[in-house]
C-alpha positions in Angstrom: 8.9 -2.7 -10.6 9.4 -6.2 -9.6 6.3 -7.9 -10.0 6.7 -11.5 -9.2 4.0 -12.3 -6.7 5.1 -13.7 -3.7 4.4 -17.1 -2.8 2.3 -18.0 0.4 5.1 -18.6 2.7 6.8 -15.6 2.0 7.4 -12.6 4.2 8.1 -9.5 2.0 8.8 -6.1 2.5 9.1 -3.7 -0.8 10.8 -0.2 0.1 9.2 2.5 -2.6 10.9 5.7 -3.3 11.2 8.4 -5.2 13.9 10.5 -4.2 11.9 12.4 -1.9 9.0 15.3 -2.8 6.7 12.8 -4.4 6.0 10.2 -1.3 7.6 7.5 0.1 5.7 3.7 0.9 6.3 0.4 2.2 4.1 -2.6 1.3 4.5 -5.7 3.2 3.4 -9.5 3.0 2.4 -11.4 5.4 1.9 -15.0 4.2 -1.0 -16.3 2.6 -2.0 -13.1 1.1 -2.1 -10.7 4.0 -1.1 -7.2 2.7 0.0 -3.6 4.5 0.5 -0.7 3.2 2.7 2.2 5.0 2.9 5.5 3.7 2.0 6.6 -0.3 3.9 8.4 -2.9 3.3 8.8 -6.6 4.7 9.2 -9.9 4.2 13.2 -11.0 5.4 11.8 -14.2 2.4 9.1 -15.2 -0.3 10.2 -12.5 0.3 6.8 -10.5 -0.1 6.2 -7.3 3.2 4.0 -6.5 1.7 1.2 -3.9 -1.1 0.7 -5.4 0.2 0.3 -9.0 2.5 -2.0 -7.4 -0.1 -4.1 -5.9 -2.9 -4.4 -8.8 0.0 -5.1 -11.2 1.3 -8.2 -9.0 -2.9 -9.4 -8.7 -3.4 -8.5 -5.3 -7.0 -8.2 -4.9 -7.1 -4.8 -3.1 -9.9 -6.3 -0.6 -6.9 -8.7 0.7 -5.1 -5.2 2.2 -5.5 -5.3 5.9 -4.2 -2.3 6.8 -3.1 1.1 5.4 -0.8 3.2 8.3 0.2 6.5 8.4 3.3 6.8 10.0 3.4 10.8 10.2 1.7 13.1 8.7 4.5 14.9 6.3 3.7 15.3 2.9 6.6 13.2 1.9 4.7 10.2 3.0 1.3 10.8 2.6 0.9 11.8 -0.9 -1.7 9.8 -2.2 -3.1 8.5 0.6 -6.6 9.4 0.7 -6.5 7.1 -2.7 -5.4 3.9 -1.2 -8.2 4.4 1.5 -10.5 5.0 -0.9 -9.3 1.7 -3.0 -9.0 -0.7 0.1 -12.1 -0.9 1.4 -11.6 -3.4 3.9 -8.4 -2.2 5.5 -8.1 -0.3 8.8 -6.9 3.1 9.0 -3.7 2.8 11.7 -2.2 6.1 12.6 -0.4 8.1 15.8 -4.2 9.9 17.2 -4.1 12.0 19.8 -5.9 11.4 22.7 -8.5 14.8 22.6 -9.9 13.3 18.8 -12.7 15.2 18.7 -10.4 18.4 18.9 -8.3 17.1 16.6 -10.4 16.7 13.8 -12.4 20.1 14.6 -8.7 21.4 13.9 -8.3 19.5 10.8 -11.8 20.5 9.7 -11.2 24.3 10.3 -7.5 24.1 8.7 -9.1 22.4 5.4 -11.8 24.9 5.2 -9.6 27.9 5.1 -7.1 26.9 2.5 -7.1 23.4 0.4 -3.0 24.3 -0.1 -2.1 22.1 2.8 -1.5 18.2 1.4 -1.4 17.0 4.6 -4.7 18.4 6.0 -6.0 17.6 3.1 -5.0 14.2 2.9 -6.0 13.3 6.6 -9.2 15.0 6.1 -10.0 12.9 2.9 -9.0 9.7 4.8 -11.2 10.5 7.8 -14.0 11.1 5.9 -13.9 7.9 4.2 -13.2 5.3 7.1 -16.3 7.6 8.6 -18.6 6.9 5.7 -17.8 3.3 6.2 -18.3 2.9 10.2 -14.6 4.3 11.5 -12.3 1.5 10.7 -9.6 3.2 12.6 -6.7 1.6 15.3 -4.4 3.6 16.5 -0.9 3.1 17.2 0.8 4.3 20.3 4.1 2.4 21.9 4.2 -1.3 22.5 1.2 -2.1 20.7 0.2 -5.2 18.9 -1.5 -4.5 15.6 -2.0 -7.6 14.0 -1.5 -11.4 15.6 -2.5 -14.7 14.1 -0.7 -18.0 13.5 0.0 -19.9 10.2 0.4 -23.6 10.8 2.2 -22.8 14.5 4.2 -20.3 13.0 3.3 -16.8 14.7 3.1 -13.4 12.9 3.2 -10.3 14.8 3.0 -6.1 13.7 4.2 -4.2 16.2 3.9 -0.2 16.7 6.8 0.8 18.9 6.2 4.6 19.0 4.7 6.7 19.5 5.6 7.7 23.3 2.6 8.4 25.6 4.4 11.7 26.5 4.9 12.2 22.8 1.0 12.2 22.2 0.4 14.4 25.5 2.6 17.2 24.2 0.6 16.8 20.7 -2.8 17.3 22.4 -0.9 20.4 23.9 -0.1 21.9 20.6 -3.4 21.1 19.3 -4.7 23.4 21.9 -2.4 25.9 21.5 -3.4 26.0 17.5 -6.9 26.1 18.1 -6.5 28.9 20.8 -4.9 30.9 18.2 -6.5 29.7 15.2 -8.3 33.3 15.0 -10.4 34.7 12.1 -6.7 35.6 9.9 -6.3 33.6 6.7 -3.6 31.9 7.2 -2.4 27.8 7.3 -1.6 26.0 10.8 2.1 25.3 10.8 2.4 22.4 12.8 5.5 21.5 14.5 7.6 18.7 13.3 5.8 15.1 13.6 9.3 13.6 13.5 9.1 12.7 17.4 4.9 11.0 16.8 6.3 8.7 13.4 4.8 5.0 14.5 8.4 2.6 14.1 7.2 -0.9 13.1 8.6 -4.2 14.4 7.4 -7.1 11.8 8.1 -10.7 13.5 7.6 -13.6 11.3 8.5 -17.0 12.2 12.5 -16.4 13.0 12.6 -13.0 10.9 12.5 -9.3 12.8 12.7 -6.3 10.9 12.2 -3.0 12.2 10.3 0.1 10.3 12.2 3.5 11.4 9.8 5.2 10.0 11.2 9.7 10.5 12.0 8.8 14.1 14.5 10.7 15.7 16.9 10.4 18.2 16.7 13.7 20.4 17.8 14.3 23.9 14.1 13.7 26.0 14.1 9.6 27.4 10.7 10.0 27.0 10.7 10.5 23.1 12.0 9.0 20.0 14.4 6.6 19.8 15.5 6.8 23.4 12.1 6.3 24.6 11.8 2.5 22.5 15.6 1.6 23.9 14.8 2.6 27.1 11.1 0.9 27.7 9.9 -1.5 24.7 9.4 -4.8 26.2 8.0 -6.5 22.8 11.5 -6.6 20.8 12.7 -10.2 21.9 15.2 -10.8 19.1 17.4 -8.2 17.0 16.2 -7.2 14.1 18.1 -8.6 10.9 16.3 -6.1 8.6 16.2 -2.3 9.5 14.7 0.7 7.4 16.7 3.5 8.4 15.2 6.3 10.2 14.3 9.7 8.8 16.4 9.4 5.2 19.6 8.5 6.8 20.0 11.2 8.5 22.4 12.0 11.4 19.4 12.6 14.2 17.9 9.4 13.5 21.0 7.9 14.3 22.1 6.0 18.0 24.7 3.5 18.5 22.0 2.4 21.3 19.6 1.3 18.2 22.9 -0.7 16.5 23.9 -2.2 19.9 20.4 -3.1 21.1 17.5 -3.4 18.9 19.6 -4.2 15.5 21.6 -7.8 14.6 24.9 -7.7 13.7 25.5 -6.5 9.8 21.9 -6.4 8.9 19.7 -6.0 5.6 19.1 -2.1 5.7 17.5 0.3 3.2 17.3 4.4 2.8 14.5 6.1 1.2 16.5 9.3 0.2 15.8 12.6 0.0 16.6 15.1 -2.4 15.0 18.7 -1.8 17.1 21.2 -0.2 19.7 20.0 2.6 20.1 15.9 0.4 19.9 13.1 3.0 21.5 11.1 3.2 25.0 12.9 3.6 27.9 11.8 2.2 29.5 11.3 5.9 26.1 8.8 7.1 26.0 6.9 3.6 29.5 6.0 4.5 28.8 5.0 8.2 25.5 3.1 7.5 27.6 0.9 4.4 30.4 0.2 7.9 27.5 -1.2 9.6 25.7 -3.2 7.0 27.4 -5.2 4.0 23.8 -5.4 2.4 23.1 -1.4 2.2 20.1 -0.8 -0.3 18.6 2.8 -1.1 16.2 3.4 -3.7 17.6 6.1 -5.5 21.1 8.0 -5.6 20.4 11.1 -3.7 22.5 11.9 -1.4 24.5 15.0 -0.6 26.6 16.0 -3.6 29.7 18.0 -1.6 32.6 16.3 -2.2 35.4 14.8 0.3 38.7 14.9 -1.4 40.1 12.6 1.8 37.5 9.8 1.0 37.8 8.2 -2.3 35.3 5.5 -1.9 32.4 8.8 -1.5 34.2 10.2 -4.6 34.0 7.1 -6.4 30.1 7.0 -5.5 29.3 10.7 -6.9 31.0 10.0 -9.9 29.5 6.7 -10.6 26.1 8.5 -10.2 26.3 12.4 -9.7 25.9 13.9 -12.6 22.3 12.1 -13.2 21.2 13.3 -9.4 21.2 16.8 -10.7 19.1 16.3 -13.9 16.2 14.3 -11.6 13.6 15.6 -9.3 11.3 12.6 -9.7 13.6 9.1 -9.0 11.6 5.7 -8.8 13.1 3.1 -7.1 12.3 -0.3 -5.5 13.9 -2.5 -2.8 12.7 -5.9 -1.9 13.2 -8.1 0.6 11.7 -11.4 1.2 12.1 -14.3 3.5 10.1 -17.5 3.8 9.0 -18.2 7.1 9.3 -21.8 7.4 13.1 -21.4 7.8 15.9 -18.8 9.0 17.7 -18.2 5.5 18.1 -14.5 5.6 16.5 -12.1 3.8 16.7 -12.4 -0.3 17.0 -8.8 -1.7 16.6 -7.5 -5.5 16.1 -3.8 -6.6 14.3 -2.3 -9.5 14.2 1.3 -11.1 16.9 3.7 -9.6 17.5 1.3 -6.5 21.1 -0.2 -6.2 23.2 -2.1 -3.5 25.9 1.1 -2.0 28.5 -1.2 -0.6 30.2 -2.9 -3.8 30.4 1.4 -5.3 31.8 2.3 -2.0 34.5 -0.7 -2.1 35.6 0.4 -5.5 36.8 3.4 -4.1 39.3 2.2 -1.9 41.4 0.1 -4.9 
């Protein structure tokens, strides 16, 4: 891990992966000791909880963590959770709620009763019962909505939630309906649809600096979801980002020119938090597109899709410089971190620890 503490000025976003299965997090900066944590994962290996080893080993005193968000409730981001609520006892609980809560959290309730094999019930029922014991810190983040607003010394500071969609959360109280309609006296786990569409995408403005949070956010084909729905109708985006945290792994659905044209700068700072169970994300064919639109492509560990193109010798040049160890590891910690100060418009400064490398210069090699 990098553990330099950031100085008061600085706005820094750490990336934490570990090459999918075990969690992915973010923990951001906000100067003069302001700290956010998004998502959890852990290390299997030393029974750590990632973020918050991070943040006790730079001196962060966990009562300085503001908030602690949820961005969807898969288990490859919310492993671990329940811990850093437990931990940061001052921080607000931010997540995508629907709008029947009670409902919800009957469901939940029910769901956690029958079988403790679900993480993510599990999880969200561990969290709630905390933030209840200690008066319901909870905000909830819907499209357009400002989480967190103050001024240092003129300079403003903003944390946006730009998902999810109203219609989004309307067609989640629907299928909490349909659950508990069906729920029935059988022994047997809800399986929720995917919460790809209800992932809260973050827009962090500091002083000059925007970087946006894709969060799992897909693209899809409804205007009134996902990506299209932020394109089509955010009004709170009033410069490009210059930092962007791909969408959903790198994958292909969580991809839009739209989002490149519109709500990203020209050749940003852009990170992947891979995934490496099953179908690998990112592909070999995205990997190559993403490092076409960003000179400064960062991803915390090298799992990606291991099928060869024999046409492309800058993707064969990648799998050999790291294939062979992608098969040997299921556990793959890896750090990316970007900071910026925000008494000036410098771009972002980026260094990487564990598994995490730059893609771009491997990718270059290729083609000599």
């Amino acid at each position: 891990m990098l553990l330099d503490k950031p100085n008061a000025d600085i706005l820094e976003i750490s990336l934490f992966g570990t090459g999918g299965g075990y969690g992915e997090s973010i923990v951001i900066h906000f100067p003069q000791n302001k700290w956010i944590v998004i998502d959890s994962c852990i290390d299997p290996t030393k029974k750590l909880n990632i973020p918050l080893t991070y943040l006790t080993s730079v001196g962060v005193n966990l009562n300085d963590v503001k908030f602690i968000i949820a961005t969807h409730w898969h288990n490859d981001h919310i492993l671990g959770l329940s811990d850093i609520v437990e931990k940061c006892q001052n921080a607000e609980l931010v997540f995508a709620r629907p709008t029947d809560q009670q409902k919800f959290a009957r469901l939940v309730s029910l769901d956690t009763k029958k079988s403790s094999n679900s993480q993510s019930t599990s999880e969200y029922s561990a969290c709630i019962k905390l933030t209840k014991e200690r008066g319901y810190k909870l905000k909830e983040a819907i499209s357009d909505r400002v989480l967190f607003s103050e001024r240092i010394d003129g300079i403003p500071l903003e944390l946006i939630s730009l998902s999810p969609s109203d219609y989004a959360n309307h067609l989640f109280d629907l299928e909490i309906s349909e659950l508990m309609n069906n729920f029935g006296a059988a022994n047997k786990k809800i399986i929720y649809t995917s919460p790809n569409f209800r992932s809260i995408v973050l827009l962090v403005k500091a002083g000059s600096h925007r970087a946006i949070l894709g969060a799992d956010l897909e693209v899809g084909n409804d205007e009134r979801l996902g990506w299209k729905h932020i394109i089509s109708n955010t009004v709170l985006i009033d410069e490009k980002a210059t930092l962007f945290k791909i969408p959903h792994h790198g994958s292909d659905n969580g991809y839009s020119d739209d989002i490149w044209k519109k709500l990203v700068a020209n050749n940003p700072k852009t990170g992947i938090t891979p995934w490496n169970r099953n179908t690998k994300l990112p592909n070999a064919k995205m990997l190559s597109l993403y490092s076409e639109l960003s000179d400064s492509l960062y991803i915390t560990s090298p799992n990606i899709d291991l099928r060869r193109k024999k046409k492309d010798r800058r993707i064969e040049r990648l799998l050999d410089h790291f294939g062979a160890k992608v098969k040997e590891i299921s556990f793959s910690f890896g750090q990316v971190r970007y900071r910026a100060s925000i008494k000036d418009n410098i771009t972002w400064a980026v260094d990487v620890a564990g598994e995490a490398f730059h893609v771009n210069p491997t990718l270059k090699e290729g083609t000599s």
